[in-house]
C-alpha atoms as an extended CHARMM CRD file, in Angstrom:
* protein
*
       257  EXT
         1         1  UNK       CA           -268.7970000000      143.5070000000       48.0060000000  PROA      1               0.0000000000
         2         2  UNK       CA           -269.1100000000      143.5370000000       51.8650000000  PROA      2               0.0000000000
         3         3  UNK       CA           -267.8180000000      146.2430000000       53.1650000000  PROA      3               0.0000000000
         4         4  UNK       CA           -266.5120000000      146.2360000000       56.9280000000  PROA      4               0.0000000000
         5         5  UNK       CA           -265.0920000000      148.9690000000       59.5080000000  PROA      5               0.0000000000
         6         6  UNK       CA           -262.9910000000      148.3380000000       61.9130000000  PROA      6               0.0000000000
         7         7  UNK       CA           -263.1010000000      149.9260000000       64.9930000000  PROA      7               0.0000000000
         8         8  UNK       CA           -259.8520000000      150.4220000000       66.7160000000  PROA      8               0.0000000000
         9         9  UNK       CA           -259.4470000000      152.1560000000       70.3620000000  PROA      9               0.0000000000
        10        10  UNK       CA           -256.0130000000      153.0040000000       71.7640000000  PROA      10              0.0000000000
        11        11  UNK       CA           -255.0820000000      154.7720000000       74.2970000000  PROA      11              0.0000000000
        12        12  UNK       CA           -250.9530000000      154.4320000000       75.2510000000  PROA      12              0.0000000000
        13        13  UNK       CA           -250.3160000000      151.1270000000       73.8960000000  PROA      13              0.0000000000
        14        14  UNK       CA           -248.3420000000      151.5830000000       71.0230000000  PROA      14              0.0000000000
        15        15  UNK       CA           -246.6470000000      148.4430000000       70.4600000000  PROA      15              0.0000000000
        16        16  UNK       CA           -250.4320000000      146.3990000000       70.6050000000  PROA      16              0.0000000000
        17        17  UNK       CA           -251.1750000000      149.1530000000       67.9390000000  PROA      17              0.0000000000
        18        18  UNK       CA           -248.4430000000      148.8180000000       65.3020000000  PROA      18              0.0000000000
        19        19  UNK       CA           -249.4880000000      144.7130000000       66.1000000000  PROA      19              0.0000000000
        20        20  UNK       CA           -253.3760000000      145.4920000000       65.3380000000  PROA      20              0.0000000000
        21        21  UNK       CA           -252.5380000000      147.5140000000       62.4200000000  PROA      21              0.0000000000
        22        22  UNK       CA           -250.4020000000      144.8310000000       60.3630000000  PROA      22              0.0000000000
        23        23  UNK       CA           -253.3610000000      142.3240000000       61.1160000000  PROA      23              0.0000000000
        24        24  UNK       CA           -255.4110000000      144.8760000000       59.2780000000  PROA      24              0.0000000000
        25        25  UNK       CA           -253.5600000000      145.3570000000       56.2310000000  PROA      25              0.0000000000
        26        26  UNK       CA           -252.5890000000      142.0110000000       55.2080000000  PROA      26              0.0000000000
        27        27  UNK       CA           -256.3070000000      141.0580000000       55.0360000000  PROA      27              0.0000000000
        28        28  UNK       CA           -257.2070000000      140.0090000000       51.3860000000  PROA      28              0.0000000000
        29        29  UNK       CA           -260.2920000000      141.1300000000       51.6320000000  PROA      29              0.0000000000
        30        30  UNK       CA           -259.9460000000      145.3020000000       50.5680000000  PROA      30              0.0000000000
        31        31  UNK       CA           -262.8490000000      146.4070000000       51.1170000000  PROA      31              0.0000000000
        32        32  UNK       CA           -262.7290000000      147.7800000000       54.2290000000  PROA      32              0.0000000000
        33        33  UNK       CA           -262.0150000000      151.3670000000       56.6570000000  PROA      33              0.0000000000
        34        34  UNK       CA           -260.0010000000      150.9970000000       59.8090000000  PROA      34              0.0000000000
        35        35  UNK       CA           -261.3340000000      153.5450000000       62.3120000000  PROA      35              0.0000000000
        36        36  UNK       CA           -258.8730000000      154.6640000000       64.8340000000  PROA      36              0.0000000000
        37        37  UNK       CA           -259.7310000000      156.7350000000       67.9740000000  PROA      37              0.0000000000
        38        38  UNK       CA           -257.2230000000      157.2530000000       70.0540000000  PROA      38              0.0000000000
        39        39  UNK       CA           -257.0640000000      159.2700000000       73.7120000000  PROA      39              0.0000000000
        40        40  UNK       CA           -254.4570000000      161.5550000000       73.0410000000  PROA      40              0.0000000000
        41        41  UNK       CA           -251.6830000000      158.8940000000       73.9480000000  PROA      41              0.0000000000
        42        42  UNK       CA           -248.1490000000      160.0920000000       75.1920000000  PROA      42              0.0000000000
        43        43  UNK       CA           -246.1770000000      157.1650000000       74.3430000000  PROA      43              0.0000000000
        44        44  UNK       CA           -245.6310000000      157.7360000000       70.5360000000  PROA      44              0.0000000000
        45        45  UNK       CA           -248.8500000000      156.2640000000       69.4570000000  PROA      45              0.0000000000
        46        46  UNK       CA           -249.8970000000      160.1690000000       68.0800000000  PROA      46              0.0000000000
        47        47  UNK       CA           -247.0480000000      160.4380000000       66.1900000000  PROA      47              0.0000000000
        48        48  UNK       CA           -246.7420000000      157.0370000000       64.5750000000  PROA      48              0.0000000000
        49        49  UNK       CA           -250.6440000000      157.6230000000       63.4610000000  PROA      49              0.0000000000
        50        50  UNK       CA           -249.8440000000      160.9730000000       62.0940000000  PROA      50              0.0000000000
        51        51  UNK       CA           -247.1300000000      159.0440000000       59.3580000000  PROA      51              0.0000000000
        52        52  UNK       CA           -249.6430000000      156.3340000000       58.1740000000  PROA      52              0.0000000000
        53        53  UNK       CA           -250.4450000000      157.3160000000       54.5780000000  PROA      53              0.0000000000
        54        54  UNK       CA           -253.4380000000      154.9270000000       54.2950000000  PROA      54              0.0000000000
        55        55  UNK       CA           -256.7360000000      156.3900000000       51.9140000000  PROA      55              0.0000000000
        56        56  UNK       CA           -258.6250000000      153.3560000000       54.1720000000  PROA      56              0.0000000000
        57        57  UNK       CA           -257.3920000000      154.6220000000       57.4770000000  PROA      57              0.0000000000
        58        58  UNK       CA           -259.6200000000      157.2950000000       59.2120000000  PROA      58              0.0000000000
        59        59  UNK       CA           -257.7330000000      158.7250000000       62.8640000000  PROA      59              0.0000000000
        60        60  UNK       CA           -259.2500000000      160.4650000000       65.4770000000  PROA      60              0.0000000000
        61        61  UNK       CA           -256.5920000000      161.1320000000       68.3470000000  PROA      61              0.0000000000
        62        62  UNK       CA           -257.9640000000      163.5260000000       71.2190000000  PROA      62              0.0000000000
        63        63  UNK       CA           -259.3280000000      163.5300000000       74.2750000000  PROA      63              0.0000000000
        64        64  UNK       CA           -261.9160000000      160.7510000000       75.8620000000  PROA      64              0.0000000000
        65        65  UNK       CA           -263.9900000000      159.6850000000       78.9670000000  PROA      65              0.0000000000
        66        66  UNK       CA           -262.5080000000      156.3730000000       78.7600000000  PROA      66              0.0000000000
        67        67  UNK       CA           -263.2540000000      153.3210000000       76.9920000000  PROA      67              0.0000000000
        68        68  UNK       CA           -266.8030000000      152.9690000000       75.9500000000  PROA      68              0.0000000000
        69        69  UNK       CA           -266.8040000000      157.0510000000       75.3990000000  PROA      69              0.0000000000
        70        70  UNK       CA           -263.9570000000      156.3400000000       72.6570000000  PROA      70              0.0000000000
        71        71  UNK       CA           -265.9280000000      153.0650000000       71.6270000000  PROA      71              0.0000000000
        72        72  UNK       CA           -269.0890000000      154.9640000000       70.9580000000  PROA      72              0.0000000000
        73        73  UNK       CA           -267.3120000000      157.8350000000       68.8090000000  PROA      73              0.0000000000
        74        74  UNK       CA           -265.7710000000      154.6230000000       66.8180000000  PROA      74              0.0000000000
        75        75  UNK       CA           -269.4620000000      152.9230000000       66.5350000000  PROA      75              0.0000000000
        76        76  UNK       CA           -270.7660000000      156.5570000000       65.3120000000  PROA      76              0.0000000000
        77        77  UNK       CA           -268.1550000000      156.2750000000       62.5240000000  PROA      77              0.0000000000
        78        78  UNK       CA           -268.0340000000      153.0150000000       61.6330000000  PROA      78              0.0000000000
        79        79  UNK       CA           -272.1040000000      152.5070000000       61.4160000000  PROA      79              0.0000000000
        80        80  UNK       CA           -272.1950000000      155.4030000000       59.3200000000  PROA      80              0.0000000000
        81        81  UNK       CA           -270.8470000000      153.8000000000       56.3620000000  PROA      81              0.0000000000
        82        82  UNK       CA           -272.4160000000      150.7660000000       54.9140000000  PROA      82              0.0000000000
        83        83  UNK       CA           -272.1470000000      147.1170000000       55.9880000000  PROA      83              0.0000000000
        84        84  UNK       CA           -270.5610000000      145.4230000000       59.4560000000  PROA      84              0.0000000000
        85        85  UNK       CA           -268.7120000000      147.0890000000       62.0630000000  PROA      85              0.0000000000
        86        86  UNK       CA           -266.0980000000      144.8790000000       64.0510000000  PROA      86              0.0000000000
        87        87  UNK       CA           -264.5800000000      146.5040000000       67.3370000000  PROA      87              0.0000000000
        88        88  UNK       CA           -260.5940000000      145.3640000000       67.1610000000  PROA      88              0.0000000000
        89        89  UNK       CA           -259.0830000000      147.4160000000       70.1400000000  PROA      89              0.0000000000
        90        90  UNK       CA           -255.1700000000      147.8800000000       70.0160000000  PROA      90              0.0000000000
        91        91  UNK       CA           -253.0180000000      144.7460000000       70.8900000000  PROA      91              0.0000000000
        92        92  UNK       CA           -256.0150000000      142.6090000000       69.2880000000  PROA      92              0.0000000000
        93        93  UNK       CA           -255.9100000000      141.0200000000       66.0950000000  PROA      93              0.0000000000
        94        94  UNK       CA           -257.5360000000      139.1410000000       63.3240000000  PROA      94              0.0000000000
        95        95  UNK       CA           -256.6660000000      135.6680000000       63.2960000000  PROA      95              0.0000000000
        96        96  UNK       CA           -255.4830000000      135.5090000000       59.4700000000  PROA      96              0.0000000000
        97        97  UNK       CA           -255.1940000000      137.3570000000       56.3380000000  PROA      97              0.0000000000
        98        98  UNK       CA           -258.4650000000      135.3540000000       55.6070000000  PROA      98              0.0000000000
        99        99  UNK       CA           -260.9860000000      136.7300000000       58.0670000000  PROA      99              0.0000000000
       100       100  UNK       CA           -262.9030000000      139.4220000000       55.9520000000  PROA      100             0.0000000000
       101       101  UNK       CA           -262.5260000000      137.3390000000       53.1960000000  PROA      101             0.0000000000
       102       102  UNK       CA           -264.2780000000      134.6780000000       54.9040000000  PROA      102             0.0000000000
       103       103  UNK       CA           -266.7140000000      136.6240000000       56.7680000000  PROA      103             0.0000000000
       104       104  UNK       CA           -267.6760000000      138.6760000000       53.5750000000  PROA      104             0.0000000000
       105       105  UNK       CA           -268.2060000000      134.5210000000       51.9670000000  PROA      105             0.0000000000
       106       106  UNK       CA           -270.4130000000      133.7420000000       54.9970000000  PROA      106             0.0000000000
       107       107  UNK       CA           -272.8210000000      136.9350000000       54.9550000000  PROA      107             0.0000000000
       108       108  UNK       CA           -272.7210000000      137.1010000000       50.8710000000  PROA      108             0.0000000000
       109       109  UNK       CA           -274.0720000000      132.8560000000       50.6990000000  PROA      109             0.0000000000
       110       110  UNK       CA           -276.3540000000      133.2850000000       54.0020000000  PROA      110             0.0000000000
       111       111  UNK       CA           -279.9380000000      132.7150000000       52.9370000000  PROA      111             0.0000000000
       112       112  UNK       CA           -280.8020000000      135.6350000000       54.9780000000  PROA      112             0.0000000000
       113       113  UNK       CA           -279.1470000000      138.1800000000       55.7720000000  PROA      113             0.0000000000
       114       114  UNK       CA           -277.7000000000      138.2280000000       58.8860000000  PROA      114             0.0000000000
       115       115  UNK       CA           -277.5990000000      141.0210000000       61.0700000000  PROA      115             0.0000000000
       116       116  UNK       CA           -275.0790000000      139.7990000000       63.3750000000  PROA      116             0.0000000000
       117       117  UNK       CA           -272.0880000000      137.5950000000       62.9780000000  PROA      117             0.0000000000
       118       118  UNK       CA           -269.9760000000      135.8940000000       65.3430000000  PROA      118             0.0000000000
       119       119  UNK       CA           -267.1920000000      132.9100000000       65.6550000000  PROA      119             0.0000000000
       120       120  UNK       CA           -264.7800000000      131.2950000000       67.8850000000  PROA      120             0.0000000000
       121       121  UNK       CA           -261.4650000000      132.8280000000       68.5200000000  PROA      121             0.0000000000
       122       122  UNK       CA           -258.0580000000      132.4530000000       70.5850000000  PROA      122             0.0000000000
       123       123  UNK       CA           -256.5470000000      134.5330000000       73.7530000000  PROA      123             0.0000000000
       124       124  UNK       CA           -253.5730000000      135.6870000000       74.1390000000  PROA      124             0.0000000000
       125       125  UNK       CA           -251.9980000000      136.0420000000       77.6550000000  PROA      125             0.0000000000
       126       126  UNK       CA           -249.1260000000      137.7910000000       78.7930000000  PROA      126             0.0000000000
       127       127  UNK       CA           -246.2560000000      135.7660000000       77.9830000000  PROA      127             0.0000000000
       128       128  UNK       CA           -248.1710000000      135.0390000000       74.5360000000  PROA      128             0.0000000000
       129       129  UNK       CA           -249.7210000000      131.4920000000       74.8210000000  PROA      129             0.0000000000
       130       130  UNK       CA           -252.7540000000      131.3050000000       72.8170000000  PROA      130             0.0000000000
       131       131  UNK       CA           -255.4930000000      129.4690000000       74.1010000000  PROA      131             0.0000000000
       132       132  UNK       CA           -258.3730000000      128.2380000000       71.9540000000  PROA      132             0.0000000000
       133       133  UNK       CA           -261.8590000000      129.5720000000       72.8350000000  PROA      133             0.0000000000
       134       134  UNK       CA           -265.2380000000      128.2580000000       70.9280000000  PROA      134             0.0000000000
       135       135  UNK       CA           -268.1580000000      130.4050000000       70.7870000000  PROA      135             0.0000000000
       136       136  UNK       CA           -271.1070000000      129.3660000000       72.2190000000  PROA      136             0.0000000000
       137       137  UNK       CA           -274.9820000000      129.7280000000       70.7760000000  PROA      137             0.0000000000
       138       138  UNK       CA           -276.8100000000      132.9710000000       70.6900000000  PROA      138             0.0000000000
       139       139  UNK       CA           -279.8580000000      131.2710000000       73.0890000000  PROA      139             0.0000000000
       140       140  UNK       CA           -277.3220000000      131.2120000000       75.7440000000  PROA      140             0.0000000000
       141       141  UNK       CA           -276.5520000000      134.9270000000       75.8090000000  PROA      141             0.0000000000
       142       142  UNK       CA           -278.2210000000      135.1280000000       79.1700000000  PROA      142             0.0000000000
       143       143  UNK       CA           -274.3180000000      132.8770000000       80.5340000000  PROA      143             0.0000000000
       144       144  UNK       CA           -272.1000000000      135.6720000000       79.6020000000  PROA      144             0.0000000000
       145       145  UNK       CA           -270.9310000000      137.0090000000       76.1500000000  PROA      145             0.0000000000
       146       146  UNK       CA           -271.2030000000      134.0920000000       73.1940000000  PROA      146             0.0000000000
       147       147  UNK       CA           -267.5020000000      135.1650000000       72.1880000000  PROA      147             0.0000000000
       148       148  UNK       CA           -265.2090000000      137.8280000000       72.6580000000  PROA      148             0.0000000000
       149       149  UNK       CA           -266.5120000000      141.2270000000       71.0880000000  PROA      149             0.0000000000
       150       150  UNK       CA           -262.9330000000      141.3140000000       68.6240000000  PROA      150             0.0000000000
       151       151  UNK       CA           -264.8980000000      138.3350000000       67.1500000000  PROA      151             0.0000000000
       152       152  UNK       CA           -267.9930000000      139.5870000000       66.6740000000  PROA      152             0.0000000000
       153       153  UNK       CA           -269.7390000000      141.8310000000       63.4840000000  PROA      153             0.0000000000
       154       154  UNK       CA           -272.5400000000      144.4480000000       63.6870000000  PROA      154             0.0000000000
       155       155  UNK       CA           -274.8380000000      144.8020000000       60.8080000000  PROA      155             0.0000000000
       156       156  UNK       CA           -274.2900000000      148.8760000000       60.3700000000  PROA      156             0.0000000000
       157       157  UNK       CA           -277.9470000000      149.8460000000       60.0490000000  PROA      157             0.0000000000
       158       158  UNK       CA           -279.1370000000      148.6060000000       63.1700000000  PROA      158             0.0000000000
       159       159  UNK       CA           -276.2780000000      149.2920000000       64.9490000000  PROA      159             0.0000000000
       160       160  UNK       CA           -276.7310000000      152.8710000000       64.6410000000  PROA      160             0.0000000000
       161       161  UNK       CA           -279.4090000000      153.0440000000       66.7900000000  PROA      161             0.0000000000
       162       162  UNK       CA           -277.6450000000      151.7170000000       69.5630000000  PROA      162             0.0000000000
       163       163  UNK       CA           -274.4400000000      153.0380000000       71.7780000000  PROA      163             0.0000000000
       164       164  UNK       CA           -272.8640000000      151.7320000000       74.5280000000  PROA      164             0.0000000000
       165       165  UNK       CA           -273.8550000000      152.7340000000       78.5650000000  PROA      165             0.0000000000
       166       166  UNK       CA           -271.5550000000      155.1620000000       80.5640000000  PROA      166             0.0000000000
       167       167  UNK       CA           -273.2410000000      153.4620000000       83.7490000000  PROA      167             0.0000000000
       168       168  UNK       CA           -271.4070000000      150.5660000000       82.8200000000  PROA      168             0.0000000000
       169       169  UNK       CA           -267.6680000000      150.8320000000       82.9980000000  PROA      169             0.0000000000
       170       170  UNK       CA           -265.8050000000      147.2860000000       82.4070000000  PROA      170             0.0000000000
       171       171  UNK       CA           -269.0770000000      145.5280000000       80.6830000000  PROA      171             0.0000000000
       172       172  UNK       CA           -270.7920000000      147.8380000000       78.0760000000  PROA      172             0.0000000000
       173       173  UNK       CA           -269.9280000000      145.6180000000       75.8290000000  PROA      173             0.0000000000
       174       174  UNK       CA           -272.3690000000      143.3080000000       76.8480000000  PROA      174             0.0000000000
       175       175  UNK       CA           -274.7120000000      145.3670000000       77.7050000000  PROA      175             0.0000000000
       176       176  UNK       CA           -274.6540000000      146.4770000000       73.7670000000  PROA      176             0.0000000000
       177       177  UNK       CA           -274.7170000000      143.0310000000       72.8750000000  PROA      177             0.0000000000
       178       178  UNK       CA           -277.9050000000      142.0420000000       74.5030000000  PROA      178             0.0000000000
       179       179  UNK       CA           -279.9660000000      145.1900000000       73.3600000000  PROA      179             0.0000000000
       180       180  UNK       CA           -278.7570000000      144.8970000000       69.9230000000  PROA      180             0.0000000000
       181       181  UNK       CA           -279.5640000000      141.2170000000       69.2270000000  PROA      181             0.0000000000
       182       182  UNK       CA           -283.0930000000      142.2090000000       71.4350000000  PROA      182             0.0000000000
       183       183  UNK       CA           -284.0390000000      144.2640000000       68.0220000000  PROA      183             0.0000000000
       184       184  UNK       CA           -283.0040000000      141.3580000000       65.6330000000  PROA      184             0.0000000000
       185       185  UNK       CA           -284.9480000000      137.9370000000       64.5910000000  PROA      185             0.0000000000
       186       186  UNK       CA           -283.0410000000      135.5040000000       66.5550000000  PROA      186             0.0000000000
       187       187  UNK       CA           -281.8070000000      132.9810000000       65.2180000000  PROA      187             0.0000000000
       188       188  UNK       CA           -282.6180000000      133.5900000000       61.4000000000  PROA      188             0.0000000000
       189       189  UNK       CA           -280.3920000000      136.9970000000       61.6470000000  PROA      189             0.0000000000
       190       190  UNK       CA           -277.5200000000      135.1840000000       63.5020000000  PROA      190             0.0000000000
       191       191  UNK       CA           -274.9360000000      133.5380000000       61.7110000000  PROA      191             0.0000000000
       192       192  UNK       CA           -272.4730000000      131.7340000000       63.8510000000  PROA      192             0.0000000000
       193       193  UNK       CA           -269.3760000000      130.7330000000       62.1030000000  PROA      193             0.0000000000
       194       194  UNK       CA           -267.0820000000      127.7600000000       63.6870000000  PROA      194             0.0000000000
       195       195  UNK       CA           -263.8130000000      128.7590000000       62.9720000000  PROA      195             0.0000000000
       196       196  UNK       CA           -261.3190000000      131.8150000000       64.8110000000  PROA      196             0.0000000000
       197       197  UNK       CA           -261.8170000000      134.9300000000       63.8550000000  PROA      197             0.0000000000
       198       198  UNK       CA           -259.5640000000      136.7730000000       66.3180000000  PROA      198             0.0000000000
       199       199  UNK       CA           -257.3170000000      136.6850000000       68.8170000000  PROA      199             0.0000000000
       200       200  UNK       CA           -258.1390000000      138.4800000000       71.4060000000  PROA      200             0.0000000000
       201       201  UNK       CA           -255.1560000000      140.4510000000       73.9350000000  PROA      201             0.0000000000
       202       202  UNK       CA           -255.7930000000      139.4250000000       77.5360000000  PROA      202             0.0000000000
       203       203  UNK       CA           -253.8810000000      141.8430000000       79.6560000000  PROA      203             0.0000000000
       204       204  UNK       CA           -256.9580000000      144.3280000000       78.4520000000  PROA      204             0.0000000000
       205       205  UNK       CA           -258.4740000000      146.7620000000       81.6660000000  PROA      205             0.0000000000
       206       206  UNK       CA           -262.1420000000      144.5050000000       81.3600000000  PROA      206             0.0000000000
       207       207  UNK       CA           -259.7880000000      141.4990000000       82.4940000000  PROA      207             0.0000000000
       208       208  UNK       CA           -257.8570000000      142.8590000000       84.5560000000  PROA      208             0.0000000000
       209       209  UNK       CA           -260.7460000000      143.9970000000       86.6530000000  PROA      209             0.0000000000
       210       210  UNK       CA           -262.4040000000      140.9870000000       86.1220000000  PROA      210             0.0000000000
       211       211  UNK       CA           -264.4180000000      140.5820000000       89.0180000000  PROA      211             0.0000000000
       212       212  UNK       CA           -266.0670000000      144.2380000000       89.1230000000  PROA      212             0.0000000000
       213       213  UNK       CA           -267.1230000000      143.3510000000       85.3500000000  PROA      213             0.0000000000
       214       214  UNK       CA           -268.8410000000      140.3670000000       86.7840000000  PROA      214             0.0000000000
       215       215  UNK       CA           -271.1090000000      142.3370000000       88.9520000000  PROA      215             0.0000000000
       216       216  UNK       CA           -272.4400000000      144.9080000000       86.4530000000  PROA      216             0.0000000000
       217       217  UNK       CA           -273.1630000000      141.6570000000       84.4760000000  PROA      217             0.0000000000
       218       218  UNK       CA           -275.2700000000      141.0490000000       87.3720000000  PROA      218             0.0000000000
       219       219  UNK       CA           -277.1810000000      144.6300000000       87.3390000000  PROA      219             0.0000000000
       220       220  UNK       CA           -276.8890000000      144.2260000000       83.3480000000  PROA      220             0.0000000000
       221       221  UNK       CA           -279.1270000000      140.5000000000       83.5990000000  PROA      221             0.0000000000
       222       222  UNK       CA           -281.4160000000      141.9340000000       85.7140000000  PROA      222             0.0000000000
       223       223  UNK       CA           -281.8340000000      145.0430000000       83.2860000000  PROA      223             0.0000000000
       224       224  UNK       CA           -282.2630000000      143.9620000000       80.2950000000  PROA      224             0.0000000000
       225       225  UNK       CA           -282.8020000000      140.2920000000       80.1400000000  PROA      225             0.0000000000
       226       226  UNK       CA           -285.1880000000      140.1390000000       83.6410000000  PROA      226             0.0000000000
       227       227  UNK       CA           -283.4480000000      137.0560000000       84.7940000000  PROA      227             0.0000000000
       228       228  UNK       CA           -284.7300000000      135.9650000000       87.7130000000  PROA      228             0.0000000000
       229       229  UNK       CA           -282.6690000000      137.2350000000       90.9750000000  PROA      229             0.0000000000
       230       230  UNK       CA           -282.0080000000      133.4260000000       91.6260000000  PROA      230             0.0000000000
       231       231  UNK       CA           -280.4380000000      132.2450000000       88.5820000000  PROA      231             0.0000000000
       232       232  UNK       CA           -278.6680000000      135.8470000000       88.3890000000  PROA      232             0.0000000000
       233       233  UNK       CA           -277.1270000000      135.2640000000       91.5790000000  PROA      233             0.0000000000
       234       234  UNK       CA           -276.0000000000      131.4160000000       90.2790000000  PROA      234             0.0000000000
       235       235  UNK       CA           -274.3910000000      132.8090000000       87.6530000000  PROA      235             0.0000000000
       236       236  UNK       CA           -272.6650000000      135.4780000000       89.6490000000  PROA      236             0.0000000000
       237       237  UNK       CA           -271.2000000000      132.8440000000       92.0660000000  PROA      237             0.0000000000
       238       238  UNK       CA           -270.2770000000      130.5870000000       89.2770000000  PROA      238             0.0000000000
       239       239  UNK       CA           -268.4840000000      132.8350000000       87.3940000000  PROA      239             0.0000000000
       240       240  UNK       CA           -266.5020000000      134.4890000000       90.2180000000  PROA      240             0.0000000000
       241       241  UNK       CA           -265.1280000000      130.9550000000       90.9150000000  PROA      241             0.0000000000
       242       242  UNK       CA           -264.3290000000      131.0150000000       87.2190000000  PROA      242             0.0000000000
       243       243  UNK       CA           -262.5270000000      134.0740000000       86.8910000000  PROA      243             0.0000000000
       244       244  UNK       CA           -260.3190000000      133.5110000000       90.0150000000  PROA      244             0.0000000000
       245       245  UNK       CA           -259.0110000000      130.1580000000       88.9220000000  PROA      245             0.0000000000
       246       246  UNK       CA           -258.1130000000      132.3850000000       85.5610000000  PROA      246             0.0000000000
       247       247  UNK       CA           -256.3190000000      134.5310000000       88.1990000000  PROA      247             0.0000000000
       248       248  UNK       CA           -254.5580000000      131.5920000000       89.4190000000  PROA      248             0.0000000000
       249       249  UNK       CA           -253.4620000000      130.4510000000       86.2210000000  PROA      249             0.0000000000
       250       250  UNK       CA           -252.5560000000      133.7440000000       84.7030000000  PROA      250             0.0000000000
       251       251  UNK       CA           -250.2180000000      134.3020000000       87.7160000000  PROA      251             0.0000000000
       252       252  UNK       CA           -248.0220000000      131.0280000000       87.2590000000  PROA      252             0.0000000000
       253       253  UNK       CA           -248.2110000000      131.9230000000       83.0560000000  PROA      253             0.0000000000
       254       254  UNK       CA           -246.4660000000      135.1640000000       84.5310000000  PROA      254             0.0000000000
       255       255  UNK       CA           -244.5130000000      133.9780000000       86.7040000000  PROA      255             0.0000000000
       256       256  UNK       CA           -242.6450000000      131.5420000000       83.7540000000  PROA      256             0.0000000000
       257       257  UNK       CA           -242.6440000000      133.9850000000       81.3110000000  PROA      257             0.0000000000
């Protein structure tokens, strides 16, 4: 049986983590670990961890250097054990009690394999609208991410041998994403599935601070994927104009909230 852990950062949001939790433990799919690291949070998030009596939970609460320093003590964890690691932050969820179940399906029937396995998935803005998000193909990793990371599953092996930058602050993410499916057979390892897997909490720090993300993705292309300064700089424009109409909109969602 597949086995899968899930990687949960938290740092002072306490009412996304109770949320993330109960997504966890209705899945019918058991066979799992959920892997919490938390920063040392002051808003009851400490002691609410300290009362879960779970033999599948595993909680690390102390202190960071942000984000992707708690992310990579989660990825050390969770690629330690056997299987897929998923990265479900606090205030993120799986879609259904179905996910692992149907994840485990996919990887279990795939004639190969796969190494890495993604779908589509829904976000969730402030005032709680869910908007429906497809994932797009692996070949057009050089656009952006194919789908958000919540919705996306790390073959444990290979992950190992990867962590995420500290140069990059909002998109290491990405950055992960691109060297780890750099080491795999692409497509024959990929397995895309078309259905949501997630849903994915929008009022995150990467969106909020949207546009700097957008121009380490820049420094990130040129990096790793040597796209051409041109089409980098196409990209860059393109998705600025992007991400400030989502500004736009998120603004009037607020505002009737």
């Amino acid at each position: 049986m597949v086995h899968f852990s899930i990687v949960t950062i938290n740092w002072n949001n306490l009412a996304g983590l109770k949320e993330t939790y109960q997504s966890v433990v209705r899945q019918s799919h058991r066979n799992f670990t959920w892997i919490v690291i938390d920063g040392a949070s002051n808003d009851g998030a400490v002691e609410w961890l300290s009362r879960i009596n779970d033999p599948q939970a595993d909680i690390t609460s102390e202190q960071d250097k942000g984000l992707y320093d708690a992310m990579n003590k989660g990825l050390v964890k969770g690629s330690a054990l056997p299987g897929y690691t998923i990265f479900l932050n606090s205030g993120d969820m799986l879609y259904d009690e179905t996910v692992l179940e149907k994840v485990a399906a996919a990887i279990e029937q795939a004639e190969v394999r796969p190494k890495f396995i993604y779908g589509d998935f829904y976000l969730r803005t402030g005032s709680r609208r869910l908007i429906e998000s497809h994932a797009k193909p692996i070949d057009k990793l050089f656009i952006g991410m194919p789908s958000s990371h919540q919705a996306m599953y790390f073959e444990n092996e290979h992950l190992s041998t990867l962590r995420f930058r500290d140069d990059y602050k909002l998109s290491a993410d990405y950055c992960m994403l691109i060297e780890f499916t750099n080491g795999i057979e692409k497509p024959r390892e990929v397995l895309q599935l078309a259905e949501p897997l997630c849903i994915f909490d929008l009022t995150g720090v990467s969106e909020q601070r949207r546009f700097e993300a957008i121009k380490e993705d820049v420094h990130i292309r040129k990096r790793f994927l040597k796209l051409s300064s041109f089409k980098n700089y196409v990209l860059y424009g393109l998705h600025y104009v992007h991400a400030h109409i989502k500004s736009i909109k998120a603004a009037r969602d607020k505002r009737a909230a």
